[in-house]
C-alpha positions, 0 to 999 in steps of 0.5 A: 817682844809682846806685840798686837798685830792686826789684833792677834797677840804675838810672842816674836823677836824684835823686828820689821820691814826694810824700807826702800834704798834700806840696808840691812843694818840701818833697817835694824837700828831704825826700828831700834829707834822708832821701838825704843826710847832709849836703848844700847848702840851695839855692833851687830852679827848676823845670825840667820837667813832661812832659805825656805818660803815664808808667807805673811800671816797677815798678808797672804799674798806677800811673802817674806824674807828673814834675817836675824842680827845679835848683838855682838856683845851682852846687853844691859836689860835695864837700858832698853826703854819701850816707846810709849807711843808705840804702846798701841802694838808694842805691849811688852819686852821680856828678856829671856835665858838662852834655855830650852824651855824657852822656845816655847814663848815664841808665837812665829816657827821662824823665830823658834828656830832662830832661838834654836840656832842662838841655843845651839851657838851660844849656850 
């Protein structure tokens, strides 16, 4: 995702917050649907959960904790629609090879490293 946070331009994995009495996995497709207008139903997998600290950027007295999801099986690129109304932070979807050089394109250290263990497990 090409996203505007606070006015800085992030490179990032799709994501966001749990909301309360929110599981993992309804967090994961209702931010789906509010990002997407039209997009794959897929099964999901757990990829990661750092265990070290993490510090929100952009609320340094809030801390994080991270979970990483794939989709079980390959998706279809041309089925995934932004949400025009999410246009204010939303800027873009890239789709990107499961390829080194990629890495790079990510703006968060988390989100290189989730990429890292995609590379290492499915490349």
């Amino acid at each position: 995702m090409k996203e505007r946070w606070r006015g800085v331009h992030l490179n990032k994995l799709p994501g966001g917050g749990l909301e309360l009495g929110e599981g993992l996995l309804e967090c994961l497709n209702r931010e789906l649907e509010e990002e997407f207008t039209s997009y794959e139903t897929c099964q999901w997998s757990h990829l990661h959960t750092p265990t070290h600290y993490f510090t929100s950027q952009f609320r340094p007295d809030e801390q994080l904790l991270l979970n990483y999801f794939k989709a079980v099986a390959p998706v279809n690129e041309q089925l995934w629609t932004l949400n025009p109304e999410e246009s204010e932070n939303l800027l873009g979807i890239e789709w990107l090879e499961l390829h080194k050089k990629n890495r790079s394109w990510f703006t968060l250290e988390s989100d290189r490293d989730a990429f890292d263990l995609l590379l290492e497990r499915y490349s």
